[in-house]
mmCIF file of the N, C-alpha and C atoms, coordinates in Angstrom:
data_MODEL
# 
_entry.id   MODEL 
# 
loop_
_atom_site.group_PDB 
_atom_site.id 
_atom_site.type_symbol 
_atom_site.label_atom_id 
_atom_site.label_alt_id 
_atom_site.label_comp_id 
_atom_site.label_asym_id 
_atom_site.label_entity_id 
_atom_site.label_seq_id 
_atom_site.pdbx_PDB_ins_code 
_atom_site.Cartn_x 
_atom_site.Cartn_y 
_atom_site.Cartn_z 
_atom_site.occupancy 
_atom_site.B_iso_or_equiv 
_atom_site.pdbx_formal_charge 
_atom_site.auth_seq_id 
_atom_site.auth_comp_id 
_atom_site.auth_asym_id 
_atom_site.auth_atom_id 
_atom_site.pdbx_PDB_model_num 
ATOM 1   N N  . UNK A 1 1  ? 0.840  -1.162 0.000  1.00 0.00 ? 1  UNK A N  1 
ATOM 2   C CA . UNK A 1 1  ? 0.000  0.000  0.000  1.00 0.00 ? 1  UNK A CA 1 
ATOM 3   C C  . UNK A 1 1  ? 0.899  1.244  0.000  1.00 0.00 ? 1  UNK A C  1 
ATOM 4   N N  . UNK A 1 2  ? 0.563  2.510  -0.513 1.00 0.00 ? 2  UNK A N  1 
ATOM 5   C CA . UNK A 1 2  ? 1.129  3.601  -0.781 1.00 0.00 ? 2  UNK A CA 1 
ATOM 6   C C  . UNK A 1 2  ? 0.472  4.199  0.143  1.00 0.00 ? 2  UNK A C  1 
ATOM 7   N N  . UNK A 1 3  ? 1.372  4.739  1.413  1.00 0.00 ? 3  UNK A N  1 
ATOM 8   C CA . UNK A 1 3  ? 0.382  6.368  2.127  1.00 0.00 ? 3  UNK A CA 1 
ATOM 9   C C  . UNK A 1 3  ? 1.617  7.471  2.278  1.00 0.00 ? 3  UNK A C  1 
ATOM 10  N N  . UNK A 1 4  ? 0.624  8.315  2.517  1.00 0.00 ? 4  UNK A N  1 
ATOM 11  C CA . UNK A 1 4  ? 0.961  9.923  2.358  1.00 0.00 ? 4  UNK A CA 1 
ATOM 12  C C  . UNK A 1 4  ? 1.295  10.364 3.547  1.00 0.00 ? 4  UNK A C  1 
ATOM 13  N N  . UNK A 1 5  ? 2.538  10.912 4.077  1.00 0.00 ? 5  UNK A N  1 
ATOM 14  C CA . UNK A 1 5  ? 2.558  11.397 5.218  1.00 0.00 ? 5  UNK A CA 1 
ATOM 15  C C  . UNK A 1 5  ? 2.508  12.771 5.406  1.00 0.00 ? 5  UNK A C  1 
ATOM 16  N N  . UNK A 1 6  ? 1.905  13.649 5.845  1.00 0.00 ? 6  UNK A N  1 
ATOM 17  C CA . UNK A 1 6  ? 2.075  14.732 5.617  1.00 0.00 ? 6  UNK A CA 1 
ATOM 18  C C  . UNK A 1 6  ? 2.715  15.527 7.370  1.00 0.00 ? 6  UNK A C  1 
ATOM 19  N N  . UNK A 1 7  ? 3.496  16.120 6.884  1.00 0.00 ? 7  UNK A N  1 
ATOM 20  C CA . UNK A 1 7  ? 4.423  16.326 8.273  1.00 0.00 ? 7  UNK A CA 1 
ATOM 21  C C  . UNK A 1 7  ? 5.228  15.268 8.678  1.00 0.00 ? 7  UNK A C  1 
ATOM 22  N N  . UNK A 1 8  ? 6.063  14.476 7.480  1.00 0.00 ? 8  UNK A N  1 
ATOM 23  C CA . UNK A 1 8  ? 6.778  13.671 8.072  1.00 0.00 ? 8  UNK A CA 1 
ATOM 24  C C  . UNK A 1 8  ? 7.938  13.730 8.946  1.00 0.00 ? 8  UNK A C  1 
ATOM 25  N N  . UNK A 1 9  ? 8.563  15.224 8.745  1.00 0.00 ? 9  UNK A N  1 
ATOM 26  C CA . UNK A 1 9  ? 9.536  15.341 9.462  1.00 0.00 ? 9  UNK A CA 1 
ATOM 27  C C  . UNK A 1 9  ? 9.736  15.711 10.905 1.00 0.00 ? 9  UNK A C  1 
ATOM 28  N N  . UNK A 1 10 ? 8.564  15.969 11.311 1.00 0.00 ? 10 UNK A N  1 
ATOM 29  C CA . UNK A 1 10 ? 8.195  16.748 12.356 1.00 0.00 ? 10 UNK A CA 1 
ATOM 30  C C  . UNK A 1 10 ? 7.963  15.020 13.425 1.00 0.00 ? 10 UNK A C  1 
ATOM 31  N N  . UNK A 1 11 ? 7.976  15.451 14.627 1.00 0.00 ? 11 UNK A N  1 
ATOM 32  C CA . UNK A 1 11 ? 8.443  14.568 15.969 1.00 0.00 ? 11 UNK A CA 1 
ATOM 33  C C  . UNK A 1 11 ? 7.332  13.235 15.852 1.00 0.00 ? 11 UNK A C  1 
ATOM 34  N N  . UNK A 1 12 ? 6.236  13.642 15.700 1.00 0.00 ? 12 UNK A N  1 
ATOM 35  C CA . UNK A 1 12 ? 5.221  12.405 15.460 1.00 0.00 ? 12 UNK A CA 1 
ATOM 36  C C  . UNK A 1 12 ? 5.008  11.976 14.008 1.00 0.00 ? 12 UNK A C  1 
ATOM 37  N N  . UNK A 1 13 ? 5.275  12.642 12.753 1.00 0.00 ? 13 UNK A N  1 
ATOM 38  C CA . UNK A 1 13 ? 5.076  12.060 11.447 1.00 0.00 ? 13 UNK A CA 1 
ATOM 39  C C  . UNK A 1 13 ? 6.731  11.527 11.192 1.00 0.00 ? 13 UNK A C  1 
ATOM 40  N N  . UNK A 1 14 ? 7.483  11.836 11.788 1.00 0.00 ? 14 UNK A N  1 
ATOM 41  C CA . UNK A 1 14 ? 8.524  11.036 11.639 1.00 0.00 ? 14 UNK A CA 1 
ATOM 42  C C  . UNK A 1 14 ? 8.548  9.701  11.898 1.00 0.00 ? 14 UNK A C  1 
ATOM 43  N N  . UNK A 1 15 ? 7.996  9.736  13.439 1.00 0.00 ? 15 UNK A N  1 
ATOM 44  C CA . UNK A 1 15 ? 7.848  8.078  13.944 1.00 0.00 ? 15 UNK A CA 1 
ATOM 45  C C  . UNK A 1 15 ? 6.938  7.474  13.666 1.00 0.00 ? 15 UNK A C  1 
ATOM 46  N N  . UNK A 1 16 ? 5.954  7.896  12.853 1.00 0.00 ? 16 UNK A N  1 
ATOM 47  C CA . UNK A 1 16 ? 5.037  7.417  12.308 1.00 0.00 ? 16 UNK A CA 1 
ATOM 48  C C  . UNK A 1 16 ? 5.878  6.785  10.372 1.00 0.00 ? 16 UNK A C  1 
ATOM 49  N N  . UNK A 1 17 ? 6.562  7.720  10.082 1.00 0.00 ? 17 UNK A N  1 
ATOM 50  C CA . UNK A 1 17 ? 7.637  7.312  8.940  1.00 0.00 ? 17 UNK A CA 1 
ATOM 51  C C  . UNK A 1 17 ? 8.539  6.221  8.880  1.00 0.00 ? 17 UNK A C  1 
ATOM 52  N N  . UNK A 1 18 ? 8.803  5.687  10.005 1.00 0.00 ? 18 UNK A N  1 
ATOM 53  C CA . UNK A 1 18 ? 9.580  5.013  10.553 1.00 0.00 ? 18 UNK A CA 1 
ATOM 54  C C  . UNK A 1 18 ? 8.777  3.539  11.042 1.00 0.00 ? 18 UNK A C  1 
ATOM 55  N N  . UNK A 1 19 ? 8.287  3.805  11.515 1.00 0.00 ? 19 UNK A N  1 
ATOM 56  C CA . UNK A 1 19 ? 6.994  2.577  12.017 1.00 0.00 ? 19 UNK A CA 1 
ATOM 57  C C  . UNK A 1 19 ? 6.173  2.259  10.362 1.00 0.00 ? 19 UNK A C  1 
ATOM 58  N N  . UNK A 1 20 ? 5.938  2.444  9.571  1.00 0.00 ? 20 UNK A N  1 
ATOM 59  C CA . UNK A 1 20 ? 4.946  2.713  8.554  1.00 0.00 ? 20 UNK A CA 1 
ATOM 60  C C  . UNK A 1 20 ? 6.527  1.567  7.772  1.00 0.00 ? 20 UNK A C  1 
ATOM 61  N N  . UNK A 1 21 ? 7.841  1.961  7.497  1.00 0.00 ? 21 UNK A N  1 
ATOM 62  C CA . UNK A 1 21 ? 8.110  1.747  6.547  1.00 0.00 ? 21 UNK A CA 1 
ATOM 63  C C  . UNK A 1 21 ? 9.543  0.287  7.011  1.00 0.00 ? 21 UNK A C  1 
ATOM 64  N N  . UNK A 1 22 ? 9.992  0.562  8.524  1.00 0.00 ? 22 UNK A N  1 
ATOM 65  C CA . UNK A 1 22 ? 10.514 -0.269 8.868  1.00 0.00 ? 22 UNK A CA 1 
ATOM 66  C C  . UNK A 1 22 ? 9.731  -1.489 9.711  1.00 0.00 ? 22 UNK A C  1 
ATOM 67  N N  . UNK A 1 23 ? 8.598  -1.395 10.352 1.00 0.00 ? 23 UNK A N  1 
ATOM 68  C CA . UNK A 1 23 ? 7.999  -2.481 11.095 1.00 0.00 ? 23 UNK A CA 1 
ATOM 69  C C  . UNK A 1 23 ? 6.992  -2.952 9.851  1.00 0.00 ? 23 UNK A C  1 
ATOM 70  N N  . UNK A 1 24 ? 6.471  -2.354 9.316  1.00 0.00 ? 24 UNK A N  1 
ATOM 71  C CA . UNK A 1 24 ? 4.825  -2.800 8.672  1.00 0.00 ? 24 UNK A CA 1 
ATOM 72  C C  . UNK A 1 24 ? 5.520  -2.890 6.540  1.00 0.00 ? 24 UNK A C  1 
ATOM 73  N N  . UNK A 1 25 ? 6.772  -2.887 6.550  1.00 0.00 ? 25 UNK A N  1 
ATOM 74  C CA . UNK A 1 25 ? 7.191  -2.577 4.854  1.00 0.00 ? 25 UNK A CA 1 
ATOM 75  C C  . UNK A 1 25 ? 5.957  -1.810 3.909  1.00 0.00 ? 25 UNK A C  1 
ATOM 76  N N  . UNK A 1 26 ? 5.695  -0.654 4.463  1.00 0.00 ? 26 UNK A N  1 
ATOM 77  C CA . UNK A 1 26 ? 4.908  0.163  3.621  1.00 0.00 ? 26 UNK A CA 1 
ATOM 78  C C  . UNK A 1 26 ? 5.646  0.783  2.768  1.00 0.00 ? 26 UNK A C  1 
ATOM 79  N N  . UNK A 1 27 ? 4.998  1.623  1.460  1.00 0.00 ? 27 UNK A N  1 
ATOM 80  C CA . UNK A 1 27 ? 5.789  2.489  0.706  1.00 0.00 ? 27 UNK A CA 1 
ATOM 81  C C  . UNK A 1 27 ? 5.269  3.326  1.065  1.00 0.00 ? 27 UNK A C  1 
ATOM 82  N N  . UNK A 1 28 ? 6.094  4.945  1.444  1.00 0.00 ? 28 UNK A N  1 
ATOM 83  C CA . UNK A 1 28 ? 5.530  6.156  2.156  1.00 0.00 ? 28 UNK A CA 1 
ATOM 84  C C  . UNK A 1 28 ? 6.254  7.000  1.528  1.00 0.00 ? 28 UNK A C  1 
ATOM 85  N N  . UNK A 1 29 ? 5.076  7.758  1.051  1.00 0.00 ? 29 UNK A N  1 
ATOM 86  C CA . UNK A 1 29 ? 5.572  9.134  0.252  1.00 0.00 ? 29 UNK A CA 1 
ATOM 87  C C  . UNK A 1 29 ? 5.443  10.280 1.605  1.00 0.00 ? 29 UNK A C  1 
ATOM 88  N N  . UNK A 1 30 ? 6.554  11.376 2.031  1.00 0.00 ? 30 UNK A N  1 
ATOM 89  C CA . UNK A 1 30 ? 6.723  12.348 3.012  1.00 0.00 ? 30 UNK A CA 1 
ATOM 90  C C  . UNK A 1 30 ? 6.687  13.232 2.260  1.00 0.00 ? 30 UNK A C  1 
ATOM 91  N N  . UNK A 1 31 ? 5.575  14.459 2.716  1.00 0.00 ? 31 UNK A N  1 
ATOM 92  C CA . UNK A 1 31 ? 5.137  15.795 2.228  1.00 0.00 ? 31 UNK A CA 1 
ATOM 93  C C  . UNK A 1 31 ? 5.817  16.611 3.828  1.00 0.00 ? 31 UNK A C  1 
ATOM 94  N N  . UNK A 1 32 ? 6.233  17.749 3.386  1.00 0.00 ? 32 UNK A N  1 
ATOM 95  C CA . UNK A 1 32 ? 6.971  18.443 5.042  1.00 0.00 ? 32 UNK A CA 1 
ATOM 96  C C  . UNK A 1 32 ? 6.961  19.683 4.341  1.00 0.00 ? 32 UNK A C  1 
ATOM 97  N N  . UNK A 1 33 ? 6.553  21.221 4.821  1.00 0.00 ? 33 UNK A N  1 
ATOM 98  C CA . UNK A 1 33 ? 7.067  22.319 4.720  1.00 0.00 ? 33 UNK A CA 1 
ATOM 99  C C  . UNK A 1 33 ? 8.449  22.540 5.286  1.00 0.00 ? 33 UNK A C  1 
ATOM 100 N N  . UNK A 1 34 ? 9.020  21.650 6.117  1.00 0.00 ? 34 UNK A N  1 
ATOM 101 C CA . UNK A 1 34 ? 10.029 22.059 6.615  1.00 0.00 ? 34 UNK A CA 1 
ATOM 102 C C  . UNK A 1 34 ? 10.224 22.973 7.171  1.00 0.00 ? 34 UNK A C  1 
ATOM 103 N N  . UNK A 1 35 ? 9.399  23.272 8.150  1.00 0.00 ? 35 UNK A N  1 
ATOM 104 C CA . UNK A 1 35 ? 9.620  24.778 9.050  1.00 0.00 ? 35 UNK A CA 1 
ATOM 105 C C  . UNK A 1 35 ? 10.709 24.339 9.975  1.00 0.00 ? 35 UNK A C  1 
ATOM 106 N N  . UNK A 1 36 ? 10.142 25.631 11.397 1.00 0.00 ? 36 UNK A N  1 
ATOM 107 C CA . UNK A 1 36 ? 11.112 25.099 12.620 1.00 0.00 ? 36 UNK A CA 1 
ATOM 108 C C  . UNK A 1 36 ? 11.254 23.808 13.274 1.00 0.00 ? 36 UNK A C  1 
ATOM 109 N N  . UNK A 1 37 ? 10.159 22.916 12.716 1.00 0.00 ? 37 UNK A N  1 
ATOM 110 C CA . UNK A 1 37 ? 10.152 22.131 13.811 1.00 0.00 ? 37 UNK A CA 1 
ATOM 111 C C  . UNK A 1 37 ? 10.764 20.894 13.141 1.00 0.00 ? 37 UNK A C  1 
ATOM 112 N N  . UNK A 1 38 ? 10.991 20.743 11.435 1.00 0.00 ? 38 UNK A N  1 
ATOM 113 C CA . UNK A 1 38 ? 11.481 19.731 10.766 1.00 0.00 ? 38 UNK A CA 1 
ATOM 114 C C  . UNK A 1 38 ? 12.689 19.564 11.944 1.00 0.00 ? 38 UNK A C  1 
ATOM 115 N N  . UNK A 1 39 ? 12.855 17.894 11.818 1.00 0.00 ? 39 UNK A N  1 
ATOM 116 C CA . UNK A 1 39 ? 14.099 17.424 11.790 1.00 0.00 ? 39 UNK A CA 1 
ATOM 117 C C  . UNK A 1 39 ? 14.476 16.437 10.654 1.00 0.00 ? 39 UNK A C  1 
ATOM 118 N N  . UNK A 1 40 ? 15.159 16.466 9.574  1.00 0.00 ? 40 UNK A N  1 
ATOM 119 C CA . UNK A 1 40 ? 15.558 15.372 8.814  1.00 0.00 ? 40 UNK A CA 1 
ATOM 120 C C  . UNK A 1 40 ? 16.400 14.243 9.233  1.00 0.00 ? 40 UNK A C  1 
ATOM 121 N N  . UNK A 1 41 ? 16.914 14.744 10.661 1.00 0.00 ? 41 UNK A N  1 
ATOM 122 C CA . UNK A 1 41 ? 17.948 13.747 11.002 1.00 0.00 ? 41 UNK A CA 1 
ATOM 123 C C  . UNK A 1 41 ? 17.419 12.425 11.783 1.00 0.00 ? 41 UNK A C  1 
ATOM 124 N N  . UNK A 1 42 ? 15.880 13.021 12.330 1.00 0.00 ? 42 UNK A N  1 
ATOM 125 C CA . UNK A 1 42 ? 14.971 11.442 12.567 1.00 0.00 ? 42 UNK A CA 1 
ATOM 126 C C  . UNK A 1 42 ? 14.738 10.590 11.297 1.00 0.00 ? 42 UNK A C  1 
ATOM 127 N N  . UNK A 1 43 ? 14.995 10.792 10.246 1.00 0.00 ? 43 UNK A N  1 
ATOM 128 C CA . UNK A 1 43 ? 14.289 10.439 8.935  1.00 0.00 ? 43 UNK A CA 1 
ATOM 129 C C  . UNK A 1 43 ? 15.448 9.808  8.278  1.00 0.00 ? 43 UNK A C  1 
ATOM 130 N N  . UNK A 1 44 ? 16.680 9.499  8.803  1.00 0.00 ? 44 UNK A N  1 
ATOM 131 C CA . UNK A 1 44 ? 17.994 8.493  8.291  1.00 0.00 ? 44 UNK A CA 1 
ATOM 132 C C  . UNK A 1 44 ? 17.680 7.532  8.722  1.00 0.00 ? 44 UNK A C  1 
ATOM 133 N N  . UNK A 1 45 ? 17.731 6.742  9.536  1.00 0.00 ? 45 UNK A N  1 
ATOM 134 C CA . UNK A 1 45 ? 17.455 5.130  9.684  1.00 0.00 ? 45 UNK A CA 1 
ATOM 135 C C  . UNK A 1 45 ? 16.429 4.928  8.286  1.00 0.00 ? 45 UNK A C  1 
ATOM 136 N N  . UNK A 1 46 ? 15.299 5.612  7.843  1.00 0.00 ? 46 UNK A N  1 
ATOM 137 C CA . UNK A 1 46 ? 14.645 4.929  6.547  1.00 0.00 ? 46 UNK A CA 1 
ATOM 138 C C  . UNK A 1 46 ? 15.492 5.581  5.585  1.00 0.00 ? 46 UNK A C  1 
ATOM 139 N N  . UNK A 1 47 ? 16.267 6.400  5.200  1.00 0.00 ? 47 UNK A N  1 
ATOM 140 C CA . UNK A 1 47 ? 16.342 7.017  3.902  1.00 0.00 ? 47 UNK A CA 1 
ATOM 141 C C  . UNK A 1 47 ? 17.112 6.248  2.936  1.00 0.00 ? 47 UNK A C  1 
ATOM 142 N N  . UNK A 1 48 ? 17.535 5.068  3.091  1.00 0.00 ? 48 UNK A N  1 
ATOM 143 C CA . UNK A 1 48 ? 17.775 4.490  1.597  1.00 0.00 ? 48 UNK A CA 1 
ATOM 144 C C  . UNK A 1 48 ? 17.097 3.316  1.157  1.00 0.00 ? 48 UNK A C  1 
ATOM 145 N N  . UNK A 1 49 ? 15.683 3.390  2.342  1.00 0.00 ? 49 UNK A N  1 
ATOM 146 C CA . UNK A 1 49 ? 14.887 2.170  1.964  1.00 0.00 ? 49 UNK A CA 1 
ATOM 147 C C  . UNK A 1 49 ? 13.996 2.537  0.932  1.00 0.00 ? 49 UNK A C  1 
ATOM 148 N N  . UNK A 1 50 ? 13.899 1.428  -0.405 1.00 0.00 ? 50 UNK A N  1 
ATOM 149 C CA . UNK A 1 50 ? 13.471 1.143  -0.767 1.00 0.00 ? 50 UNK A CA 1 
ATOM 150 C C  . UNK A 1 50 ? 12.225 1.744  -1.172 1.00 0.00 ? 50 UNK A C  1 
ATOM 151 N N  . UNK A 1 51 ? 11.124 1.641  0.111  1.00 0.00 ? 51 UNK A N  1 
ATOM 152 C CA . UNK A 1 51 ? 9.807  2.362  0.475  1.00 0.00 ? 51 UNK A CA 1 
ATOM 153 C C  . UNK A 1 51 ? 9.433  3.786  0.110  1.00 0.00 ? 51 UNK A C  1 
# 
């Protein structure tokens, strides 16, 4: 299944990015404005998966 995260970078759509694509092998597309509250650096453990 394909889902949409929107605010992935941020503290709860991250771990929700993470849970979605390392426990359950979903494919997850991340939508983020990237304001203050982005962190990209929660978002390395997935970034060369596959998903």
């Amino acid at each position: 299944m394909k889902i949409l995260v929107t605010g992935g970078a941020g503290f709860i759509g991250s771990a929700v990015c993470r849970l979605l694509v390392s426990e359950l092998g979903e494919t997850v597309l991340n939508l983020d404005k990237l304001t203050y509250a982005a962190n990209l650096a929660s978002l390395k453990p997935i970034e060369n998966s596959p998903q």
